[in-house]
N, C-alpha and C positions, 0 to 999 in steps of 0.2 A: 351696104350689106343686103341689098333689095332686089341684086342682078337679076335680068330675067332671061330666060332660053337658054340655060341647063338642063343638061336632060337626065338631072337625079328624078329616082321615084320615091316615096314615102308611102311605106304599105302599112297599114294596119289594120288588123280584127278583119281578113278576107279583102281591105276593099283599095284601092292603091290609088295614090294622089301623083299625076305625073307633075313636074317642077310649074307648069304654066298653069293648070288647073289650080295648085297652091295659092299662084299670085293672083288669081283672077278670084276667088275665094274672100283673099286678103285685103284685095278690090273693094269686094262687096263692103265687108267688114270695116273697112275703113271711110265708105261711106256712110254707114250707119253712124261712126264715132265722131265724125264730121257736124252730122247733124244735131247730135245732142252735145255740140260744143268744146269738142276736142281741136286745140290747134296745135300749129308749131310752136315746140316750145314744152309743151305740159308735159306732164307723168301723169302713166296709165298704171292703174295697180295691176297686177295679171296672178291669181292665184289656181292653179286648174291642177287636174291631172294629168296625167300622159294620154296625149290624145290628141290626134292632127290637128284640131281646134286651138290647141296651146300654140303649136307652128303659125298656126295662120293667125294669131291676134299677134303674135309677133312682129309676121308683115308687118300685118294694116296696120298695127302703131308707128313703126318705122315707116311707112308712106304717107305718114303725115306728116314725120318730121318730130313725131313725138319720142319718149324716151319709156322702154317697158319697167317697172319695178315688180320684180318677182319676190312672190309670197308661198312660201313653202306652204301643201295642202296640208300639211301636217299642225301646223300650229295652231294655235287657240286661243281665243278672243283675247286676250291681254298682249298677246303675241302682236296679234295683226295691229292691233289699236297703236302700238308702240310703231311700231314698221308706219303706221298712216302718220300719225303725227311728226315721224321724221324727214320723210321724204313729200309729204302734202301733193299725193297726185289730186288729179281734178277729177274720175271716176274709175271705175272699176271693171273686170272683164273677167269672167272665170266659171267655175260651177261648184263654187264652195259657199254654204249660205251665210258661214262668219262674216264673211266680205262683204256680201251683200247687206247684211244687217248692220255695218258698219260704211257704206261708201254704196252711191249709185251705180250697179253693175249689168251691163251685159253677161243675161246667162249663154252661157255658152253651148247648153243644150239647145236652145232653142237654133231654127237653120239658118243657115247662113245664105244668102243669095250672090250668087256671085255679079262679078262688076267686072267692066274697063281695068284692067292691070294698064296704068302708065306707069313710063320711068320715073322714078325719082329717085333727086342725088341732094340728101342731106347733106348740112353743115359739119366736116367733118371733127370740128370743136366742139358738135353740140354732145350732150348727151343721148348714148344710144341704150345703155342698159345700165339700172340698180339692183346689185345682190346683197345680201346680209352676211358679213361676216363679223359673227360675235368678239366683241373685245374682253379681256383679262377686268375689266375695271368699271364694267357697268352693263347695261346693255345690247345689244348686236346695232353695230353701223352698218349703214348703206355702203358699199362700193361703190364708186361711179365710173363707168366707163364710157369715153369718148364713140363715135362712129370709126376715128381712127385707130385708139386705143384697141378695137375689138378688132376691126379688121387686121390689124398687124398680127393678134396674137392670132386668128384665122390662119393668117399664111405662113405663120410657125408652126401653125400644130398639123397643116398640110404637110411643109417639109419636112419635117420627123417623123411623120407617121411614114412619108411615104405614099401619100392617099391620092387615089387619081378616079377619073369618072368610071375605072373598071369594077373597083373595089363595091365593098358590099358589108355591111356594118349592122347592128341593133342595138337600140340605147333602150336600157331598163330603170338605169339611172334617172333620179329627180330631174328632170327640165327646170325648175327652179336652182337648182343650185349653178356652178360656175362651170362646173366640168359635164354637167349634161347640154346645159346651153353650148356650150363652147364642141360639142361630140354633134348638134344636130345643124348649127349654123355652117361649120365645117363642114359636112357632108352635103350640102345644100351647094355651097361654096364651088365644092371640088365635084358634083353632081355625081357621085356616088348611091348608089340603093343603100335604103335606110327601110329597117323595120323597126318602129314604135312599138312598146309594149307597154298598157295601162298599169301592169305592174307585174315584180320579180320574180319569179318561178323560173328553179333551176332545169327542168325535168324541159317545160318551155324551151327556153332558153339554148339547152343545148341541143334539144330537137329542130329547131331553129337553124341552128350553126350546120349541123345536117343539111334539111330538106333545103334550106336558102341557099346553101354554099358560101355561106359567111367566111368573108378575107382575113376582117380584123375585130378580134372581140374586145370590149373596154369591160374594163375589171377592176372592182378595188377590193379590200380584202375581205370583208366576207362572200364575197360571189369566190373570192379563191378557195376561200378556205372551203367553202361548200362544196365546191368540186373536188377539191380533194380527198372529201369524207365521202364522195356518192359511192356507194355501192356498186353500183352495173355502169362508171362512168366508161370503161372499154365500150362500151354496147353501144355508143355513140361514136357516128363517124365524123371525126373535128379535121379531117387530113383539108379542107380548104382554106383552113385557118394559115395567115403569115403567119401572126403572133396572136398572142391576145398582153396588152397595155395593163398595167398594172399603176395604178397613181392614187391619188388622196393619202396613202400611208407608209410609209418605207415596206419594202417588200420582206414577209418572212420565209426565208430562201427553204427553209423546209417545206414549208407547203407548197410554193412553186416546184421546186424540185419535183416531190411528189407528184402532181399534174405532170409534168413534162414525162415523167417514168413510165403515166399510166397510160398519155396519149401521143407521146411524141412530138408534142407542139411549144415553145419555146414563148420566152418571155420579152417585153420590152418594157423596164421600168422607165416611168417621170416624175417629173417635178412640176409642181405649179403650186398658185394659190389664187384667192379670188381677185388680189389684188394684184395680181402680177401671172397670169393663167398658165401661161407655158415660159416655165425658167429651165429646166434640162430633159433632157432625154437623152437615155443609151441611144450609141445607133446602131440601125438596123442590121448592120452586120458584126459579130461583135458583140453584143449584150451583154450586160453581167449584173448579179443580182446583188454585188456585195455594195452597188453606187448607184444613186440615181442618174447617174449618165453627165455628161457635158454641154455647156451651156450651150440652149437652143440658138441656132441663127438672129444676132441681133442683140442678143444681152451680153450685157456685162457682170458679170461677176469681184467680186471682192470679198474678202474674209477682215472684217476686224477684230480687234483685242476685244474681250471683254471687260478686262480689269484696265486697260490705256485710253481706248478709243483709237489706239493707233492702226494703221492697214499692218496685216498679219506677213509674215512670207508663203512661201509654200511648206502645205504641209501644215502650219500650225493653227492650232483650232480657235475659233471663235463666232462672233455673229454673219452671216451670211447675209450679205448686202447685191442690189441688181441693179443696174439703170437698163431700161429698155421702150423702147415706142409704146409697145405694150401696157406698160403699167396703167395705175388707175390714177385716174386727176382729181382724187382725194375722198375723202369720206364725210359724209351726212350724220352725225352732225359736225361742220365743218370743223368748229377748232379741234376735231379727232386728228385731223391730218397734216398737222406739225408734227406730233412726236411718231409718224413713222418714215419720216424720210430723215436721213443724216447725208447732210449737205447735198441735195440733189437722190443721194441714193436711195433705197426704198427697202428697208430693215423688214427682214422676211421675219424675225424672232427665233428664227431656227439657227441651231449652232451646229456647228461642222467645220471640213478642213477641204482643203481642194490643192491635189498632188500638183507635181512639176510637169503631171501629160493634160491636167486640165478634169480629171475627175472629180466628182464633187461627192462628200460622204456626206449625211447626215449622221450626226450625232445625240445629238439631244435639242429642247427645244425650251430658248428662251421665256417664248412667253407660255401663261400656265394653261393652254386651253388644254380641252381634253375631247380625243379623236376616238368618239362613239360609232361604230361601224361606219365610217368615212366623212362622219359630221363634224363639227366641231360645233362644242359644246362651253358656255362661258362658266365659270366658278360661280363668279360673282351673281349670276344670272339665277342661279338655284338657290343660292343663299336670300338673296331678296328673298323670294316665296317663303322658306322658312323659318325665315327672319320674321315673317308675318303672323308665324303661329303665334297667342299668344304666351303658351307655356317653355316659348324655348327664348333660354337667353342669350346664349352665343352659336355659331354653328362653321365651321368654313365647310370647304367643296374640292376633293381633289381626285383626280385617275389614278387607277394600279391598270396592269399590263394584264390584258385580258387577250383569247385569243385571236379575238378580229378587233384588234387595237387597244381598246380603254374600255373599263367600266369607274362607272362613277361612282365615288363614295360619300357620303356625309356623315362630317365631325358635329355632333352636336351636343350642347353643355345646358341643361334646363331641368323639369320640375322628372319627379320621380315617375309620376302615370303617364310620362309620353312612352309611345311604343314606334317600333321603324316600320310599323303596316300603315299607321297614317299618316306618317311623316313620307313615303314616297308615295302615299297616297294624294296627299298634298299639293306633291310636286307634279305629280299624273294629271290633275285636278286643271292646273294653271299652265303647263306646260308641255310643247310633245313629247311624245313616249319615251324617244329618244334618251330623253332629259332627264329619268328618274332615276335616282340611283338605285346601283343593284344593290347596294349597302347601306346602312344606317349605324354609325360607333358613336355609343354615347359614354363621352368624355368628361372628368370634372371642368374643363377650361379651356378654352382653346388658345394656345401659345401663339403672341405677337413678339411685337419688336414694340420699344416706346414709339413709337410711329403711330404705332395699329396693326402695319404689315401682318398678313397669317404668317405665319413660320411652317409653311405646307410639306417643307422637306421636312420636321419634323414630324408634322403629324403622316407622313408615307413613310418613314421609319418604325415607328410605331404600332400603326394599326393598315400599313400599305401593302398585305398581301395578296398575292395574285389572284383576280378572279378567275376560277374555277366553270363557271355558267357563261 
């Protein structure tokens, strides 16, 4: 993943990094990590901004041979604490002080001297990258991904895009998460221009697409939704755009539509997840909003029974299963990663049906996470926190259909002076923004199952109506 003499650029903030200047960068940086005792083998924590500094500890961890574990700058100290203690890198790299006050780090502010760019060709068994994708049943797991694992899903998301050294791209998206990492490695890859943004601004963004002549814009749904409420969004010239990519959340065809009305430019839905990055895409001729498209080069697809276990025919709905090079070789903490493979295959938790031409719908989604403007966000994860207060005695945690995906609610059953300003207060307190619920329902009980089980379709029957904010 370290090739060198590409001749992508990465610009950002005025100043542009040609592909060699990167690595020689990464050089440097990977000396330095050298020295204070990084070898083959370890994990590097990486928590940063957006900011060619994030690219380049990239490298230089992978030019050791190391493995990056990405830490959303968003999170807060209980957050990171949990993420160190699962994956136990050996130091730190970023410009976030939580980290630092928690693991020895390289600030990232400080400069970087460049070095000797040599080849190197990791083990492609080893681990090349850790993301967090939060589980339904406790805390957020590590993803792991191989140096082969990523590269494959690399020259999938090449082939569907369509992406060649002509193209020209901007990622605004988290670099932490699975689909920014996976938008700047590809570009890298395919030696494509790439502009870096330390963060999202639509007004930015499309002045951008303008003045750069941006090919293909990556979008998930509230950068759609935005665009489709701008006001003077005509007043921008988007005509170099192919497409702009639409992923992290089933597409709402009214707001695409819209865009497409007001500028002419056309859509390409996908599919992916952290643990499995690119599973479909529409292709590029062709498109359609009502599917996330057919299985990328490489994967397999399958639909099982929900109620048999058995494989489904065409057409008939159930859990949505993959095998592919791609996928991830398990999750941190390890015994997570039995119950998501069935028999080999790799149980996305999303349910849906896939026709007799190979189209694949999404319909609803097995497992309970809830998709916070392109996040995903665990139940269970919120409820700990409020579980902490001491005047609440019971509480669950579930999504209503909000306009850029989900907003999060909380059921909660305790003494009469709690109020919901400091109960998402609470959650603000401990956890990223993201995570707060827009709502607070206080219930006399919250309904199980003799299990324990919540009974969360209850309580979204209930008290699940739509957010409005």
């Amino acid at each position: 993943m370290s090739s060198r003499g590409k001749s992508g650029v990465l610009d950002f903030e005025g100043r542009s990094y040609p592909r060699a200047d990167l690595d020689d960068l990464a050089a440097g940086l990977a000396a330095e990590l050298a020295d204070d005792g990084v070898r083959s083998g370890d994990r590097v924590a990486l928590m940063s901004s957006n900011r060619p500094e994030f690219v380049i500890a990239v490298l230089a961890i992978w030019q050791l041979g190391a493995a990056v574990v990405l830490l959303s700058p968003a999170w807060k100290r209980d957050e990171v604490a949990h993420a160190l203690a699962v994956t136990e890198p050996t130091r730190g790299v970023g410009d976030n002080p939580v980290l630092a006050d928690l693991l020895p780090t390289r600030d990232l502010d400080a400069p970087i001297t460049p070095g000797r760019a040599v080849a190197s060709t990791p083990d492609p068994s080893s681990d090349a990258v850790l993301v967090f994708s939060s589980g339904t049943a406790g805390l957020p797991k590590a993803v792991r991904h191989t140096h082969a694992s990523l590269a494959f899903g690399v020259r999938q998301w090449v082939a569907v895009l369509g992406l060649t050294g002509d193209d020209r791209i901007q990622i605004a998206t988290p670099p932490s998460h699975i689909l920014g990492l996976l938008n700047i490695v590809t570009a890298l890859e395919a030696g494509a221009w790439m502009r870096l943004h330390r963060r999202f601004d639509l007004d930015t963004m499309l002045g951008c697409i303008q003045d750069d002549r941006i090919t293909i814009e990556m979008a998930v749904a509230p950068i759609a939704l935005a665009m489709a409420s701008h006001p003077k969004l005509e007043n921008f010239d988007l005509s170099s755009l192919r497409y702009i990519m639409w992923g992290a959340t089933p597409v709402t065809a009214a707001v695409a539509e819209q865009v497409t009305a007001r500028t002419g430019v056309r859509w390409l839905p996908a599919y992916g997840a952290s643990e499995l990055p690119v599973i479909a895409c529409n292709p590029l001729d062709g498109a359609r909003l009502d599917t996330v498209g057919k299985a990328a080069p490489g994967v397999r697809v399958r639909v099982v029974s929900l109620d048999t276990g058995e494989v489904a025919a065409d057409g008939e709905t159930g859990e949505i299963q993959c095998r592919a090079e791609s996928v991830m070789a398990g999750y941190l903490p390890a015994e997570a990663t039995a119950s998501a493979f069935d028999d080999g295959w790799y149980r996305t938790g999303d349910v849906g049906y896939v026709d007799d031409e190979g189209w694949i719908r999404l319909t609803d989604r097995a497992k309970e996470m809830i998709k916070v403007r392109g996040f995903q966000v665990a139940p269970a994860e919120i409820e700990a926190v409020l579980h902490a207060h001491p005047l609440v005695i019971d509480c669950a945690v579930f999504g209503v259909p909000a306009e850029d995906g989900e907003s999060v609610v909380a059921a909660v059953a305790g003494a009469d002076t709690l109020t919901e300003d400091e109960l998402i207060a609470l959650v603000g307190e401990r956890l990223a923004t993201y995570k707060r619920p827009r709502r607070v329902v206080f219930v006399p009980e919250i309904p199980r199952l003799p299990s324990g089980k919540v009974l969360r379709r209850v309580l979204k029957e209930r008290y699940g109506r739509p957010s409005d904010q």
